[in-house]
N, CA and C atoms as an extended XYZ file, in Angstrom:
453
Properties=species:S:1:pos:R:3:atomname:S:1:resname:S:1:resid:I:1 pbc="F F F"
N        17.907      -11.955       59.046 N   UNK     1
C        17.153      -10.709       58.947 CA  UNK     1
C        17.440      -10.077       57.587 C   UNK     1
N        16.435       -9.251       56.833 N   UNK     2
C        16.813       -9.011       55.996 CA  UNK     2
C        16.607       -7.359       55.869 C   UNK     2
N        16.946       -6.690       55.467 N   UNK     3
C        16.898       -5.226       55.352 CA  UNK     3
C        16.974       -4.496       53.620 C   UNK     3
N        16.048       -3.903       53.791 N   UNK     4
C        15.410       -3.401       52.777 CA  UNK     4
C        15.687       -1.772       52.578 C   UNK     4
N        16.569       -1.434       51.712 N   UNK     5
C        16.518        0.217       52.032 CA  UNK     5
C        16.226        0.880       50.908 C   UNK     5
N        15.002        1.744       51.389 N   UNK     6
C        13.804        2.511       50.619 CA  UNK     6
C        14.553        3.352       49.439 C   UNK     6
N        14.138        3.070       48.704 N   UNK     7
C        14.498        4.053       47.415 CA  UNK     7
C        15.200        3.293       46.612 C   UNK     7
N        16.171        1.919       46.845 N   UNK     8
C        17.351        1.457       46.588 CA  UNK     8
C        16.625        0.472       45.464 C   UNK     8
N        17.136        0.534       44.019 N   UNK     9
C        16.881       -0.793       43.216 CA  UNK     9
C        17.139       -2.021       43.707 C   UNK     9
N        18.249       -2.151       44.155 N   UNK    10
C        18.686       -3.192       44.698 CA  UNK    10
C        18.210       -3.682       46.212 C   UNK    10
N        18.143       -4.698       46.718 N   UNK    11
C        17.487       -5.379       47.918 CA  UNK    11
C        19.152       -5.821       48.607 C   UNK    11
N        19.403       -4.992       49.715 N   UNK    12
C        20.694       -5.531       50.389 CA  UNK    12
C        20.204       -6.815       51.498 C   UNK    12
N        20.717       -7.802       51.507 N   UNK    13
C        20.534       -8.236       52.826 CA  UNK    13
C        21.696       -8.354       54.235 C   UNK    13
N        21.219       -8.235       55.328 N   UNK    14
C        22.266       -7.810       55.902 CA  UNK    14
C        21.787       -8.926       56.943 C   UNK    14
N        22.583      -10.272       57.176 N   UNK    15
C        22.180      -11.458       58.295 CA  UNK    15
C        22.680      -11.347       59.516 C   UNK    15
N        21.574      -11.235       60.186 N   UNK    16
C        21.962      -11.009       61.972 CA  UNK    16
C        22.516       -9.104       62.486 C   UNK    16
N        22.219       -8.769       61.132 N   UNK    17
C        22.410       -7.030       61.336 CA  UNK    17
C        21.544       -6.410       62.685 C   UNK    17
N        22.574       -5.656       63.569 N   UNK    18
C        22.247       -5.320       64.648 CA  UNK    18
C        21.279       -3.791       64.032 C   UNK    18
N        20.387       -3.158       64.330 N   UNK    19
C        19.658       -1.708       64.103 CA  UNK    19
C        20.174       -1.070       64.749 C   UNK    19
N        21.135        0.214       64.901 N   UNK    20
C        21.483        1.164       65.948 CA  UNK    20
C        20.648        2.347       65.628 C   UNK    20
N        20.096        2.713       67.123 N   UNK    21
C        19.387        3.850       67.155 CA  UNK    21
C        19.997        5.209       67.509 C   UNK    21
N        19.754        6.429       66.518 N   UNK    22
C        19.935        7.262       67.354 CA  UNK    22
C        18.666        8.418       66.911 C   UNK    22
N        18.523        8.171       68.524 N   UNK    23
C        17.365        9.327       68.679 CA  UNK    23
C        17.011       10.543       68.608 C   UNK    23
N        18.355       11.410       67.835 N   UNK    24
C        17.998       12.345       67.466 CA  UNK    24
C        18.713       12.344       66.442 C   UNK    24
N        19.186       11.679       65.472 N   UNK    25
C        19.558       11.666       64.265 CA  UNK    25
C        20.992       11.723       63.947 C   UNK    25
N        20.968       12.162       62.832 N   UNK    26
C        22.825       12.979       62.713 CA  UNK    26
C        22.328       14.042       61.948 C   UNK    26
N        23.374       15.356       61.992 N   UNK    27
C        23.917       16.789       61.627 CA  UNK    27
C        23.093       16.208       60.181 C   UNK    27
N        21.762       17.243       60.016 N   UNK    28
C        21.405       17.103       58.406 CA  UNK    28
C        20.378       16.268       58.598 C   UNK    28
N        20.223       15.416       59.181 N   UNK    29
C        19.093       14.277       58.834 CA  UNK    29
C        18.800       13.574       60.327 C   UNK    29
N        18.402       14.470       60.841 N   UNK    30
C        17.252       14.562       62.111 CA  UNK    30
C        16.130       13.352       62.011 C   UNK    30
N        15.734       12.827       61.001 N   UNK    31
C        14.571       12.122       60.729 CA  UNK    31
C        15.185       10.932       60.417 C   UNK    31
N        16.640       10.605       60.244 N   UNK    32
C        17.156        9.128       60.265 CA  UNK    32
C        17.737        9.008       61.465 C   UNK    32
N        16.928        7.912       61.909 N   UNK    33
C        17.416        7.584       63.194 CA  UNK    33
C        17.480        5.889       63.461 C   UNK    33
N        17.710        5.299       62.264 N   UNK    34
C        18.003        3.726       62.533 CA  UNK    34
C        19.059        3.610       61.324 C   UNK    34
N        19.987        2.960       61.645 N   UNK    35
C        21.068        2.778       61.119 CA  UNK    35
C        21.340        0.945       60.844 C   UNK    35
N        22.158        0.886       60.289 N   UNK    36
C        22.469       -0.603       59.675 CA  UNK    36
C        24.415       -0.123       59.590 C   UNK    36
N        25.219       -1.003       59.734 N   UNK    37
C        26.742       -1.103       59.848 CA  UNK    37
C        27.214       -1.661       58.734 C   UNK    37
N        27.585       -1.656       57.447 N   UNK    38
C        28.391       -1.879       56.209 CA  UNK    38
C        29.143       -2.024       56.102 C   UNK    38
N        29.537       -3.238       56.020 N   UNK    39
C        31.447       -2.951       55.844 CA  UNK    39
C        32.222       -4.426       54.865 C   UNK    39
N        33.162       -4.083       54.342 N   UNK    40
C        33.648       -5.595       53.914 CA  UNK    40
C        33.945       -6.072       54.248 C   UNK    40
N        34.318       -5.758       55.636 N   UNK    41
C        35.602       -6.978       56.045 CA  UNK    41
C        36.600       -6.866       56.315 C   UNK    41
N        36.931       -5.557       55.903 N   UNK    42
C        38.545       -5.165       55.632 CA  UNK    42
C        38.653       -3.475       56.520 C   UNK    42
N        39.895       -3.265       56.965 N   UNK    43
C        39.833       -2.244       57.557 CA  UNK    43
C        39.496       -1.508       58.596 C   UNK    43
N        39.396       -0.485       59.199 N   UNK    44
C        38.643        0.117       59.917 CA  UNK    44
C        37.726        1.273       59.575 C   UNK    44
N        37.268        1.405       58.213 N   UNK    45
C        36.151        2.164       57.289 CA  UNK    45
C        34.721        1.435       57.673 C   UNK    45
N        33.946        1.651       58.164 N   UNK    46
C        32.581        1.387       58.071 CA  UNK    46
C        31.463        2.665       57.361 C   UNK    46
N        30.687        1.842       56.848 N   UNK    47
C        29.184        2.493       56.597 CA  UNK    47
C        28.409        2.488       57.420 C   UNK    47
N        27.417        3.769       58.073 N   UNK    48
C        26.542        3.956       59.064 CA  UNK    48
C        25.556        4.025       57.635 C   UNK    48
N        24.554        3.239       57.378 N   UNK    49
C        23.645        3.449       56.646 CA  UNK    49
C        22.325        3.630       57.393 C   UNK    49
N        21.487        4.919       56.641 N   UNK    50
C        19.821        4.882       57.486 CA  UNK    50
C        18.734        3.782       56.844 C   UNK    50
N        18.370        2.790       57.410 N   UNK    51
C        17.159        2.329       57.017 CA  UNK    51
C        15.949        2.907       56.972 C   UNK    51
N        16.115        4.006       56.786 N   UNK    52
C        14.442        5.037       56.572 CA  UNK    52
C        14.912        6.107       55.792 C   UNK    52
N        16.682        6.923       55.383 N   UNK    53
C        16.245        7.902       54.266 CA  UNK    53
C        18.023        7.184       54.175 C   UNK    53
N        17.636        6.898       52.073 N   UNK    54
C        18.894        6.571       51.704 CA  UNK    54
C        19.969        7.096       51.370 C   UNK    54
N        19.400        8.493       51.416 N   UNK    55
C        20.973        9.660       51.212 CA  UNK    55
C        21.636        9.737       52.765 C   UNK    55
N        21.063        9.566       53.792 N   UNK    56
C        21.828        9.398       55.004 CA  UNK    56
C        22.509        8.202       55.225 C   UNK    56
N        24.021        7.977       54.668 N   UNK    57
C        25.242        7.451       54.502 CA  UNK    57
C        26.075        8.150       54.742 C   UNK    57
N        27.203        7.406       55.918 N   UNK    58
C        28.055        7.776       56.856 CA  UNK    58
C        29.309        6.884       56.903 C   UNK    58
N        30.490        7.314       56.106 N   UNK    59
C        31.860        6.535       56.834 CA  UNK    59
C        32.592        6.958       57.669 C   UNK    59
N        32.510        5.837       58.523 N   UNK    60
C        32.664        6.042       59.938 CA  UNK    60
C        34.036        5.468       60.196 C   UNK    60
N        34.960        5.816       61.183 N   UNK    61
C        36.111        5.323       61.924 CA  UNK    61
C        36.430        5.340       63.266 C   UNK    61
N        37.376        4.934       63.655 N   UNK    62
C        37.132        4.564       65.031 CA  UNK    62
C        38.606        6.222       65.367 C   UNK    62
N        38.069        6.436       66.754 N   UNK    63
C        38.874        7.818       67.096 CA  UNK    63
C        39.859        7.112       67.004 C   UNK    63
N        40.799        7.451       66.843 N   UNK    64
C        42.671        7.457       66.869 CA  UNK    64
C        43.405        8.323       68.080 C   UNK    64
N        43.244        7.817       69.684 N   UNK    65
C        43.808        8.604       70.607 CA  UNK    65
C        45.432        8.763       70.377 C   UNK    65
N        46.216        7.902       69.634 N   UNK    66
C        47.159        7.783       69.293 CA  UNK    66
C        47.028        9.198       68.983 C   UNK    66
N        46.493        9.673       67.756 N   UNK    67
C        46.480       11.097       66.732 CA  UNK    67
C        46.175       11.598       67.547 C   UNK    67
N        45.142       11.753       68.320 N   UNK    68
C        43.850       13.083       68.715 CA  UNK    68
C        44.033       13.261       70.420 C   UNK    68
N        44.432       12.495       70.591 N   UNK    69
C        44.203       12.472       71.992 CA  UNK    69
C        43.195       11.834       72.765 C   UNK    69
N        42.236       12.702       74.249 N   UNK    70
C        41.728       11.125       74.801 CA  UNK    70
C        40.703       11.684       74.243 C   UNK    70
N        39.240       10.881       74.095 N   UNK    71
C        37.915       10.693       73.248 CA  UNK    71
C        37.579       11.796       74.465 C   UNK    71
N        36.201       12.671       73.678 N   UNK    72
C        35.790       13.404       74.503 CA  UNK    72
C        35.085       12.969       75.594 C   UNK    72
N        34.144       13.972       76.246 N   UNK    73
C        33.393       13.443       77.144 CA  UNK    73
C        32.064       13.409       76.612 C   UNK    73
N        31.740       13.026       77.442 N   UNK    74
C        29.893       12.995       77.678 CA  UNK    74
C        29.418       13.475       78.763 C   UNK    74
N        28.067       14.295       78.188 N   UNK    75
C        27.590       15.204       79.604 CA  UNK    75
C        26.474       14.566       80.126 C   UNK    75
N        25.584       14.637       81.217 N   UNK    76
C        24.872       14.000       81.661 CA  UNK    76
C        23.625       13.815       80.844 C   UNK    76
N        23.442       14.683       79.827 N   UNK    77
C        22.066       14.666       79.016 CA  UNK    77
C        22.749       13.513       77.966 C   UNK    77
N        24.035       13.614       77.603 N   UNK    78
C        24.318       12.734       76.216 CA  UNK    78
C        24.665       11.458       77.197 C   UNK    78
N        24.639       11.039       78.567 N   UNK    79
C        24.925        9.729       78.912 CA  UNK    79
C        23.712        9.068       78.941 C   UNK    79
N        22.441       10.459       79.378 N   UNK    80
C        20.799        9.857       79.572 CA  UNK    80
C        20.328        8.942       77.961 C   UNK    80
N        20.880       10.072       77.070 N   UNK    81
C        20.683        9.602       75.652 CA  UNK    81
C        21.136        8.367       75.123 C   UNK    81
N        21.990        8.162       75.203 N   UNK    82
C        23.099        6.545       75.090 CA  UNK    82
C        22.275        5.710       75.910 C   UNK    82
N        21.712        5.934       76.765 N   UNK    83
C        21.393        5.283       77.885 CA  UNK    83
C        22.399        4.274       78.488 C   UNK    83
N        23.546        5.179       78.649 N   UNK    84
C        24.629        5.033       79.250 CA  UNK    84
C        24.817        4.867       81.164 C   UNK    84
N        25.830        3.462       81.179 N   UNK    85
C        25.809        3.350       82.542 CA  UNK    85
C        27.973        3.173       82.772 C   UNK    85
N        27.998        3.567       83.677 N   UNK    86
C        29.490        2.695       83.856 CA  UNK    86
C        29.854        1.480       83.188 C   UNK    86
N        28.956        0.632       83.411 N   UNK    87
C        29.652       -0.594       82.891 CA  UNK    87
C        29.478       -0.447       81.382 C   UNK    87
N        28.717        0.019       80.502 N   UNK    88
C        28.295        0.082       79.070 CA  UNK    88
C        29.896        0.782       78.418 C   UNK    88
N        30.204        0.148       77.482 N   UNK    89
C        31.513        0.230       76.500 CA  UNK    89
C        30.981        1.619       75.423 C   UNK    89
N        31.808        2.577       75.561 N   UNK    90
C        31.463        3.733       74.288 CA  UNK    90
C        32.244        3.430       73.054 C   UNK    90
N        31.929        3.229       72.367 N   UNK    91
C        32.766        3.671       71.133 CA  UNK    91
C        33.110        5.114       70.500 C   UNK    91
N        34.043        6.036       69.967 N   UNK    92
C        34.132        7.151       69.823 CA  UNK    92
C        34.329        7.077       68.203 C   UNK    92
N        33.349        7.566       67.017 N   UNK    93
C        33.599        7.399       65.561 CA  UNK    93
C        33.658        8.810       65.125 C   UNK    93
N        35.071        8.958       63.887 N   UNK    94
C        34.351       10.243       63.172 CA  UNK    94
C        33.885       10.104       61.871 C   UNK    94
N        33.221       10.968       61.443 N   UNK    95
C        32.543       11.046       60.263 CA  UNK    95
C        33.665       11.520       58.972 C   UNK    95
N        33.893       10.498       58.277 N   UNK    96
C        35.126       11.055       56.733 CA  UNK    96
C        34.349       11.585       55.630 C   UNK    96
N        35.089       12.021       55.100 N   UNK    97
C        34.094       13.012       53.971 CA  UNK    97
C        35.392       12.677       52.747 C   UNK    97
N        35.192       11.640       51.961 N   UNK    98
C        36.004       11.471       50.871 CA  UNK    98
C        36.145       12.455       49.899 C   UNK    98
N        34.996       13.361       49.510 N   UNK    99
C        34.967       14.161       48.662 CA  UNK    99
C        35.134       15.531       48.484 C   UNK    99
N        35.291       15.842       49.649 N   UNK   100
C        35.554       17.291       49.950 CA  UNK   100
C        37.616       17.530       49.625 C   UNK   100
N        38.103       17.237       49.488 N   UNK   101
C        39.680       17.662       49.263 CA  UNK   101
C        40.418       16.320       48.232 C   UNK   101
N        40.265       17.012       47.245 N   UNK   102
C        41.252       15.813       45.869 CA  UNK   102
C        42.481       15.176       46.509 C   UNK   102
N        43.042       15.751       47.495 N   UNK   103
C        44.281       14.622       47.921 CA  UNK   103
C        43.777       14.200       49.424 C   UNK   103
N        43.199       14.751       50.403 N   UNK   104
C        43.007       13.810       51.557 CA  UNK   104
C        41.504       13.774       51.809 C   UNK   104
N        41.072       12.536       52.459 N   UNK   105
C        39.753       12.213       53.145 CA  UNK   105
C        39.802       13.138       54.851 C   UNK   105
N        38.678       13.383       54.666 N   UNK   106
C        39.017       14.343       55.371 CA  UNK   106
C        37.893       14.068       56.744 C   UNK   106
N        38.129       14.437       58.485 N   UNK   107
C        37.765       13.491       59.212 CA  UNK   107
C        36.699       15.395       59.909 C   UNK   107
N        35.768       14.663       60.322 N   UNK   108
C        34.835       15.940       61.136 CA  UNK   108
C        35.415       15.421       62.707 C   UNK   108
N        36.348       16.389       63.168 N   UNK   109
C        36.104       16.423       65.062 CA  UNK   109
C        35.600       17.138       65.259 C   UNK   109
N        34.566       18.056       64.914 N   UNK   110
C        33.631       19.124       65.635 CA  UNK   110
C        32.420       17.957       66.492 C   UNK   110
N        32.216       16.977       65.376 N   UNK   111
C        30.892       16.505       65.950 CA  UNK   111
C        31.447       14.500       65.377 C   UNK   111
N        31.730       14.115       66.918 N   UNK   112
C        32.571       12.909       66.426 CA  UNK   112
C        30.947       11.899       67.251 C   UNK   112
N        31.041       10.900       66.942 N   UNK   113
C        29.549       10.042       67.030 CA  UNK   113
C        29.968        9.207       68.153 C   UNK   113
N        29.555        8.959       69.420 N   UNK   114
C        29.531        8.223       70.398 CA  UNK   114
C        28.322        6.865       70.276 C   UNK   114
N        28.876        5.660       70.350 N   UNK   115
C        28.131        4.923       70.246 CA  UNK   115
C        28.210        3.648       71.586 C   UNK   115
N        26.789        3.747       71.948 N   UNK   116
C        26.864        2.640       72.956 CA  UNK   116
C        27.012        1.146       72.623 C   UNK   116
N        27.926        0.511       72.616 N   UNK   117
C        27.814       -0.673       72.154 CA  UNK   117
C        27.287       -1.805       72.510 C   UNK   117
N        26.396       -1.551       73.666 N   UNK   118
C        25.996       -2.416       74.567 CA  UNK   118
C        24.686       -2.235       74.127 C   UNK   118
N        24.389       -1.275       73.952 N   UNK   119
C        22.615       -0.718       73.842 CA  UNK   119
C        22.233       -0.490       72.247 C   UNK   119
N        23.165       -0.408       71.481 N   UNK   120
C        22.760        0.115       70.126 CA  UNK   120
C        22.625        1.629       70.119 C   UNK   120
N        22.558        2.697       70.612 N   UNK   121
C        22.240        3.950       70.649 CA  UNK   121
C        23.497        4.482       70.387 C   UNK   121
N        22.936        5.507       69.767 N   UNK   122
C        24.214        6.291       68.988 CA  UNK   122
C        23.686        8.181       69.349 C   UNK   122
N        24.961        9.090       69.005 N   UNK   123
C        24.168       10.273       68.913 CA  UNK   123
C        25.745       10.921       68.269 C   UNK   123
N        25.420       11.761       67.548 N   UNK   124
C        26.426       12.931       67.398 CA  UNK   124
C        26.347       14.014       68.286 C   UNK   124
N        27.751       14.093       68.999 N   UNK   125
C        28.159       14.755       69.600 CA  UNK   125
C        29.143       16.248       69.501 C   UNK   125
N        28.714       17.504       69.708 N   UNK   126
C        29.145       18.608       68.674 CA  UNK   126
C        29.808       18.527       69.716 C   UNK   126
N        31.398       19.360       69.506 N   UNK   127
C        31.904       19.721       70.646 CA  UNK   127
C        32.264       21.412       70.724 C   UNK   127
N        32.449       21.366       71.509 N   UNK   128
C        32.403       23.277       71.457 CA  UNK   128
C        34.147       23.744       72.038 C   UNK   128
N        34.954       22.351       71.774 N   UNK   129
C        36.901       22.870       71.636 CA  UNK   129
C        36.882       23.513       70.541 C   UNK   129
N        37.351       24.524       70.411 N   UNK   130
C        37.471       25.311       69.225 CA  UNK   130
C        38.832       24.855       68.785 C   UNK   130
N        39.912       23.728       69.176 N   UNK   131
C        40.978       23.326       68.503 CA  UNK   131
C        40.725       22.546       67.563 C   UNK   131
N        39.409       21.796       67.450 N   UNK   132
C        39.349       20.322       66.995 CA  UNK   132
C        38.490       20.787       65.874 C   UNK   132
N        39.036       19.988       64.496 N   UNK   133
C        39.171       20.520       62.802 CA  UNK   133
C        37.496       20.127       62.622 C   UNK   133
N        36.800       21.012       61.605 N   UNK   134
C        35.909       20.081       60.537 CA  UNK   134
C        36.108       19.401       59.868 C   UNK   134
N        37.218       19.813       59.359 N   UNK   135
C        37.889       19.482       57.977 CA  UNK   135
C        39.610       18.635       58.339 C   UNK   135
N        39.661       17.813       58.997 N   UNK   136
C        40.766       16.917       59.317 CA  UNK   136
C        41.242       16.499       58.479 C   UNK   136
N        42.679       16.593       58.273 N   UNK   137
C        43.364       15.382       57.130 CA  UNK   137
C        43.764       14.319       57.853 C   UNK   137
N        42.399       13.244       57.459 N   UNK   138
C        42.516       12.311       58.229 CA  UNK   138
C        43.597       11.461       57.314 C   UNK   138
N        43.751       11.025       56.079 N   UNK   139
C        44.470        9.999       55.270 CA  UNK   139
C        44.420       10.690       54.256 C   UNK   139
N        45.677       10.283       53.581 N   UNK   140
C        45.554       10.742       51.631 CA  UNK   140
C        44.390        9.618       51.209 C   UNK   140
N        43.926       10.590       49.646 N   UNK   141
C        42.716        9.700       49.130 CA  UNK   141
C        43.725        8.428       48.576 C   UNK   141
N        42.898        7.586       48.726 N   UNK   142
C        43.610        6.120       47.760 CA  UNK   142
C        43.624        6.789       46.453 C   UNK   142
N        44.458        5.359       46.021 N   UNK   143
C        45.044        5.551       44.021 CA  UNK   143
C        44.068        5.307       43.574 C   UNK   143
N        43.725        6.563       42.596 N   UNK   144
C        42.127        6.072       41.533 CA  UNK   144
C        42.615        4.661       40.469 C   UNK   144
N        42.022        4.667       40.167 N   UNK   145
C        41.437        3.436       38.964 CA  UNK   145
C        42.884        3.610       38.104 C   UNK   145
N        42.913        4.646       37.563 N   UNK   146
C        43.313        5.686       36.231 CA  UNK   146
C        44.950        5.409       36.806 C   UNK   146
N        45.238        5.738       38.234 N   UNK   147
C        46.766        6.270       38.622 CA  UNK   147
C        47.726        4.805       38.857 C   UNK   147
N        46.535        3.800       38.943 N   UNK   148
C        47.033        2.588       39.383 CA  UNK   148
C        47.870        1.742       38.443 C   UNK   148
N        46.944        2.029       36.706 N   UNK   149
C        47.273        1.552       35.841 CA  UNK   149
C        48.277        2.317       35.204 C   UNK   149
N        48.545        3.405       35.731 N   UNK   150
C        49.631        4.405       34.682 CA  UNK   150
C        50.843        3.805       35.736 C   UNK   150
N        50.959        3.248       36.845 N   UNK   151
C        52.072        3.049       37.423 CA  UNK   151
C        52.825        2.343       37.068 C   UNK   151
């Protein structure tokens, strides 16, 4: 399969790339609602990329109950949405924001992304705990370019 994303000079191809839907978008971009999964290989960092608007790019991670505790819930409208059943596997992702704080990447738990892995459907999920950060220090930023070579 090959995937084509609009605006992009470049032609990515992505072989046997699964499409995840989510039907009402993510926070900001309501109108991307098909996604493509990016990643190298390495890690637990992924790209949620939109195949219909190319500024909707998303690094994604997997919840850390270790850190956070247990993954939230889901209410009966966000299980209809997933098209969620008992047996269907959730995944719980948050959204990192590399650029917002010069020393840490920083993780959104207000609105962490539930994904059905069985179905492809995805949705962001806001939560209304008023404990849980926008602005998480999820990891220090990695060594730039510049800090690596002065070492």
């Amino acid at each position: 399969m090959k995937s084509e994303l609009k605006g992009w000079k470049a032609e990515i191809e992505i072989d046997d790339a699964k499409t995840l839907c989510f039907p009402n978008g993510m926070v900001g971009f309501p109108e991307a609602k098909k996604y493509v999964v990016l990643n190298s290989g390495r890690g637990d960092i992924v790209c949620f990329q939109s195949t219909e608007q190319t500024e909707a790019s998303f690094l994604m991670t997997p919840w850390d109950e270790d850190r956070l505790g247990p993954t939230p819930s889901l209410s009966p409208d966000q299980k209809a949405a997933l098209k969620y059943s008992d047996k269907h596997n959730i995944l719980w992702l948050l959204v990192l924001n590399p650029f917002a704080d010069k020393d840490w990447v920083l993780a959104n738990l207000k609105a962490p992304v539930a994904l059905n892995q069985n179905t492809g459907f995805g949705m962001q999920c806001i939560q209304a705990n008023t404990n849980l950060e926008l602005r998480h220090q999820w990891m220090p930023q990695p060594p730039k370019a510049d800090d690596k070579k002065a070492a």
